[in-house]
N, C-alpha and C positions, 0 to 999 in steps of 0.2 A: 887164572885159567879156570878154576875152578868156579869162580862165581858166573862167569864168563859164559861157563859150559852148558847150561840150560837154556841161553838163548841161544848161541848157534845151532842145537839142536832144534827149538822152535822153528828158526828162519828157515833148514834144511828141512822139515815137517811142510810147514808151511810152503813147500812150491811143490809138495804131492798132492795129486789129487785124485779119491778112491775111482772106482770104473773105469770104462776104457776108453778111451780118446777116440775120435771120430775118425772115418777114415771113408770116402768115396767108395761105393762099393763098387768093382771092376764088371763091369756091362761092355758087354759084345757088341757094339754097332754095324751097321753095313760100310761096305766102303762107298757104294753109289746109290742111285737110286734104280730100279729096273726098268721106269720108263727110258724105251733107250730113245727114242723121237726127240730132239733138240732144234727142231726145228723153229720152236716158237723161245726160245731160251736168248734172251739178250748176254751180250759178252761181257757190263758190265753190273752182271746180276746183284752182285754186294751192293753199290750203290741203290739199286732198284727194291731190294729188301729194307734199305734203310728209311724209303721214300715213305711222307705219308700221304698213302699207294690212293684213300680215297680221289685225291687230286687229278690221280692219270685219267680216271673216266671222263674228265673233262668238262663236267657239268656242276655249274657253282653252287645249284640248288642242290645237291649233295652233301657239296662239303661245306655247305653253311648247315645242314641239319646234322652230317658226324661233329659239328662242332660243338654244336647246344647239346648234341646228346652227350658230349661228355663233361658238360658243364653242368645237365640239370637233369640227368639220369640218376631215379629214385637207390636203385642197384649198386651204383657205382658212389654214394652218398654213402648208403649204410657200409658199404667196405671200406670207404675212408672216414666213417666214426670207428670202424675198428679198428684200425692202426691207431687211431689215437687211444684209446681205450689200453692196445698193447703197449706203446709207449708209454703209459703212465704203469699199467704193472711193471714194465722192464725197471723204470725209474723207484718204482718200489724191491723191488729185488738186488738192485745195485745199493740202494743203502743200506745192507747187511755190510757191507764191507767194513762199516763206518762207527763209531761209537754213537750210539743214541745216548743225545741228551734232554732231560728234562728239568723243570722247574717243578717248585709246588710251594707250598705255605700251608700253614697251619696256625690257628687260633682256638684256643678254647679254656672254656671258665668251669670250674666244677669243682669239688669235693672229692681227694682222691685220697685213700689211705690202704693201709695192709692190716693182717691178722696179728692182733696183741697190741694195736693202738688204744688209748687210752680214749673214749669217745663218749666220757660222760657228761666232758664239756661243750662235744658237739665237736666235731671234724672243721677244720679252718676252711675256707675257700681259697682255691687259687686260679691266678693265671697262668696261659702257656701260650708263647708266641715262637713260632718259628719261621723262617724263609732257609731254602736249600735249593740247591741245584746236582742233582745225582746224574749218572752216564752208568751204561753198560753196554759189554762191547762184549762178543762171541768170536774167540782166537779159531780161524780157519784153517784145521791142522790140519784135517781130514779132505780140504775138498768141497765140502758142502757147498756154501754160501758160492766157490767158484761156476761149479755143477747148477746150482741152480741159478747163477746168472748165463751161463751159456744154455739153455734152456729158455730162459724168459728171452734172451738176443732171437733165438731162433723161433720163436713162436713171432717175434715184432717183426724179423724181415719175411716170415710165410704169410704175415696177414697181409704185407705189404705188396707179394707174390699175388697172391689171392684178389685184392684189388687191382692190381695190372692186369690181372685176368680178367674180372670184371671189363675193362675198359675195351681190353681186347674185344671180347667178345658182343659188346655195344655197340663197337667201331663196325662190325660185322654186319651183326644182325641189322643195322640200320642200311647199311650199303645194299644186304641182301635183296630188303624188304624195299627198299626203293627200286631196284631191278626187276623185283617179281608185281610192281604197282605200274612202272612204265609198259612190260606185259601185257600186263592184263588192259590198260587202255588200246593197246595197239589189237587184243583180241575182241575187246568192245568197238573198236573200230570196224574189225572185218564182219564180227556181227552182224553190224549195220547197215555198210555195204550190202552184205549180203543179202539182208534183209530187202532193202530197199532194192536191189534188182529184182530181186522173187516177186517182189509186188510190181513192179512195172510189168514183168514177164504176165503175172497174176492176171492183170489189166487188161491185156493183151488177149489172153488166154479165153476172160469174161466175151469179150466183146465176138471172137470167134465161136464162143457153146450159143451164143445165142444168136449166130446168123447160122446154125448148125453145120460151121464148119469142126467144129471138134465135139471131141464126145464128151462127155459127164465121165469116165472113168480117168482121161489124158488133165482134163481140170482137177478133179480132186487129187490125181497125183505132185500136180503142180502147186497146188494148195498146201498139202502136207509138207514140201519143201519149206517155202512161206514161213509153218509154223514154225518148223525146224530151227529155221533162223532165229524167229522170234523168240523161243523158248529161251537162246543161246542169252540173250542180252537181258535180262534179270540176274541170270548167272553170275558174269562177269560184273554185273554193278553191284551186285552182294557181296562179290569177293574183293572188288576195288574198296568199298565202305571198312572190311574187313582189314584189309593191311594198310590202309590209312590209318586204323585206330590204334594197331600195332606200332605204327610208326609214332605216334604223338606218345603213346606208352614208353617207349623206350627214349623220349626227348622230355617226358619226365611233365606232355601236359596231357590236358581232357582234349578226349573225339573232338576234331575238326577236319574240312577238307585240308590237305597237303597240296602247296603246290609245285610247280611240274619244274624243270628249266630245259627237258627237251626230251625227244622221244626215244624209243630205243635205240630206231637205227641210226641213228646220229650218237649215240655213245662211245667211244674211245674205248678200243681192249688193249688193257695193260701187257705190257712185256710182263712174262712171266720171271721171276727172281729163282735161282737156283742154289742152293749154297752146299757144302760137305755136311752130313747126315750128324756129325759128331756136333755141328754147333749148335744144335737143337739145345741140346744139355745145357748148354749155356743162354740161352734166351728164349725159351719158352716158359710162360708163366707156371703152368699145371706142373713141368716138373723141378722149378724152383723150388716152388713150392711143396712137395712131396719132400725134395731133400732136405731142405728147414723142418718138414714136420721128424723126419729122419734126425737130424742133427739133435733136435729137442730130445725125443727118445731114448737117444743112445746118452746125453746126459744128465739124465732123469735116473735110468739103472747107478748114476753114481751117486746122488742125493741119496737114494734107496740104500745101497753099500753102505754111506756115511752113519750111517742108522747103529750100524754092529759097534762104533767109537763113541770113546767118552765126549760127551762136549763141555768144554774150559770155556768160561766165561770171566771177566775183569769189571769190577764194580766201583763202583767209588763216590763219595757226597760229599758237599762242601756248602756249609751255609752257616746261620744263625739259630741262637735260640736262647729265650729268655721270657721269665717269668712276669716281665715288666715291659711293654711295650716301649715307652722311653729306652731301653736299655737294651734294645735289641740288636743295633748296631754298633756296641761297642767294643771295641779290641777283646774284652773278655769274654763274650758270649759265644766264641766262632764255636762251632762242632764241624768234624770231620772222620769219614771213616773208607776204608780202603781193602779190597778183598776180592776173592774167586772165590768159584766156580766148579764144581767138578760132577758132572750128571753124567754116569752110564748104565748101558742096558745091562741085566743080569738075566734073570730069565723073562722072557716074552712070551715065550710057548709059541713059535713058531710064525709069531706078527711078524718080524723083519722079514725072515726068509718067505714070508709073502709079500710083504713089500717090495722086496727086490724080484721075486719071479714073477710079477704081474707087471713093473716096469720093464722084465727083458718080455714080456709076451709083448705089452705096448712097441716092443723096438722091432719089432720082428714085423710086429704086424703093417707098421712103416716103411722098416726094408721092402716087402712087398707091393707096398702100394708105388714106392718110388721106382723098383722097377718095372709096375706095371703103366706106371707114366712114362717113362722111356719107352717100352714099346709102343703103347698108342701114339705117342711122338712120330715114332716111326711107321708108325702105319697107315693116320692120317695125313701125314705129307706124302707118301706115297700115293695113298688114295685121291689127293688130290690133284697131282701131275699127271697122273693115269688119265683122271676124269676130265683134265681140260685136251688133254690130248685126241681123246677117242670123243668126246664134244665136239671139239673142232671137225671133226672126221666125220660124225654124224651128220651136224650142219651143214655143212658143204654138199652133202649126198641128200640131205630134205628140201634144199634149196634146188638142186637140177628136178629135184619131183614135182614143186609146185610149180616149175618151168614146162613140164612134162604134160602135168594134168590142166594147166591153164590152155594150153595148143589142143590135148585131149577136148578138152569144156567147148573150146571154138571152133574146131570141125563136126564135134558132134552137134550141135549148133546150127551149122552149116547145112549138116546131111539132114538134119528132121526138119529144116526148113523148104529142102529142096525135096524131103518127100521120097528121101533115100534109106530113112530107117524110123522109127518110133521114138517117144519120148521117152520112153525108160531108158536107151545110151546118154540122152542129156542128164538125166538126173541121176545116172550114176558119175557121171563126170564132174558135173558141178558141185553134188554129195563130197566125192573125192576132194576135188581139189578145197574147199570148206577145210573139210577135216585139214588135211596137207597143211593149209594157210595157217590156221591153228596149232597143231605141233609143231611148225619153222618156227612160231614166237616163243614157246614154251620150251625148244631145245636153243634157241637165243638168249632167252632169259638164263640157262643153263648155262651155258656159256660163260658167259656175266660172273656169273655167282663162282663158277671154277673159279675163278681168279681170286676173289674175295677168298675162297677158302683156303688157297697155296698162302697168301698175305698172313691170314688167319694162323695157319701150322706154320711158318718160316718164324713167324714175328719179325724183331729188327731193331735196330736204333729206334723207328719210329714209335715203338712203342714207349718208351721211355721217355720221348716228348711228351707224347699224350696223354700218360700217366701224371706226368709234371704240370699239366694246364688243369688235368683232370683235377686236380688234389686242393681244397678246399676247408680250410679249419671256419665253418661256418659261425656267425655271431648271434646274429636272428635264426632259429630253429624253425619258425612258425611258418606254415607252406603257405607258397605263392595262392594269392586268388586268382582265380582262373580269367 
């Protein structure tokens, strides 16, 4: 019992470990969301969050570009060389667990002697030949080597948060940016139109000042419409050039045109997905990974702790050695030696208890940031239901106005034709309804994008696919020629 009794004490040592154990911090969530309109809310909303939601829009040239963007997205690369990069620290921090062993040899020829040799004959030469194989191994009484593997774990699954996030928000941005591109053709479209009636109108107008049925003041105002128009469509083709080049950026090639698989008003609006406000915490990237940066933190302050303990370590060699290379491996020549370890702090003057209070600042400052990803959790999916709701609600009321101003545009029309009013009622009409035509595509486009965004803040199963297609241990580094 007695000999007995210094390892049971080891093995009972041994499954302490200094700091404090992790522990979810308790956050208040809502019970609902306060959008109370459910109107647009399908009944099997879980499945619908699981969906990958790019597909509902119904347009294949979509979901073949969130495809390649998450295959050949420069973004979503560099976050999956980091997880591998964490994977190989984690894999370094687990073999503390383990005795390191090494080899070595030695050979050397030289004249070696002490003080009170006789050296008037001249010091003899010798050889020295040895092969060994030595290990040391660091007994984990305190914790340490545990603490700093739950640390390295929690940095590999945040980096790994971190790129799902990435992917997310790729998935997004490319959907976005394809809705705000079919837009903007459909507002180069009205343009156009536009454009092109003003100059018929224009025509018209010409051939009237010069039979002096109209004045020079009714033409130049019908002119300045004209430009109006025209000015519009350099606009819209700078801005279309613009989110095409967005779009090939985030698909990971150089500026080219994008093309279409259909316009907007032919687009499909997803049912919206709804779920209980608490699962966020479990499947949203941003605060996965906040709580991993959290986890790390909190046992980090125990690494730091382990600092104030002695640390034991176990050595040991086992090889050859002899003066005579022939003779090196013979039964006689083995060496062997076997021994610890004992290093503790005495005075530091104050290094640990800095080392440990700049690890509990690090864990604080993580508690924070993790709750403050939980609320933004909750604020951007709120914001989002809000905004497809009162969208919807918008649209519907822009849509009877350019119904309004189009009937406005055709009797005013009507009445300066028949000589019942001037042309300033037509050109406020047609002004109007322009403008009108224009913001129904741009609260459309809004529309659109709501839904991206609710997909965005729910996340889902689906994200975990796309993660999984996304993820890529590349062999050739060297970038694609364009």
């Amino acid at each position: 019992m007695r000999r007995s009794f210094p390892i049971i004490c080891a093995v009972v040592l041994t499954g302490c470990a200094v700091g404090p154990d992790y522990q979810r911090p308790p956050l208040e969530s809502p019970e609902t969301w306060i959008t109370a309109d459910t109107t647009f809310y399908a009944d099997s909303s879980a499945a619908l969050a699981d969906t990958a939601w790019w597909h509902l829009f119904g347009d294949t040239v979509l979901t073949n570009l969130v495809a390649v963007g998450l295959q050949e997205n420069t973004d979503i690369r560099v976050a999956a060389a980091r997880v591998e990069e964490l994977m190989g620290r984690y894999g370094v921090a687990r073999s503390d667990y383990f005795p390191k062993i090494d080899a070595g040899g030695t050979a050397m020829r030289g004249q070696f002697g002490a003080p009170g040799d006789d050296v008037d004959g001249g010091r003899p030469t010798h050889d020295y030949f040895r092969v060994n194989l030595s290990t040391d191994w660091e007994i984990d009484l305190w914790g340490r080597i545990r603490r700093a593997n739950e640390a390295a774990r929690a940095d590999l699954l945040a980096s790994e948060e971190a790129r799902r996030g990435v992917v997310l928000s790729t998935a997004s941005l490319i959907a976005a940016s394809y809705v705000d591109l079919l837009a903007l053709d459909r507002q180069l479209e009205i343009a156009r139109e536009t454009a092109a009636s003003r100059l018929n109108a224009l025509d018209l107008f010409g051939q009237r000042k010069a039979k002096g049925d109209l004045s020079v003041l009714e033409y130049s105002q019908a002119e300045s419409e004209y430009w109006l128009a025209m000015s519009q469509i350099p606009v819209f083709q700078k801005q279309i050039t613009f989110v095409e080049n967005n779009i090939n950026y985030l698909l990971g090639r150089n500026p080219a045109p994008v093309t279409r698989g259909s316009v907007i008003d032919s687009l499909a609006l997803p049912e919206v997905p709804v779920g209980m406000p608490s699962t966020l915490l479990e499947r949203r990237p941003d605060v996965r990974f906040a709580e991993e940066q959290l986890r790390a933190a909190n046992a980090r302050i125990g690494v730091a702790k382990s600092l104030y303990f002695p640390t034991i370590s176990l050595s040991g060699m086992l090889g050859t050695a002899s003066g005579d290379l022939d003779a090196l491996f013979q039964s006689d020549s083995g060496v062997w030696d076997v021994g610890g370890s004992v290093f503790g702090p005495i005075f530091h003057w104050g290094e640990i208890g800095g080392e440990v209070s700049a690890a509990e600042g690090v864990q604080k400052q993580a508690l924070y940031s993790y709750v403050g990803a939980v609320r933004n959790a909750f604020r951007e999916t709120e914001d989002a239901l809000t905004n497809r709701s009162r969208t919807g609600e918008q649209l519907a009321a822009e849509a009877s106005r350019v119904e309004a101003l189009a009937t406005y545009a055709r009797l005013a029309r009507m009445r300066y034709d028949e000589g019942v009013t001037d042309y300033l009622e037509v050109l406020d009409a047609e002004r109007s309804l322009f403008s009108a035509q224009l913001d129904y595509t741009r609260t459309q486009a809004e529309l659109y994008k709501s839904v991206v965004d609710i997909y965005r803040a729910l996340a889902g199963s689906w994200l975990e696919q796309a993660a999984a297609a996304s993820f890529m241990i590349e062999e050739d580094v060297e970038p694609r020629k364009p």
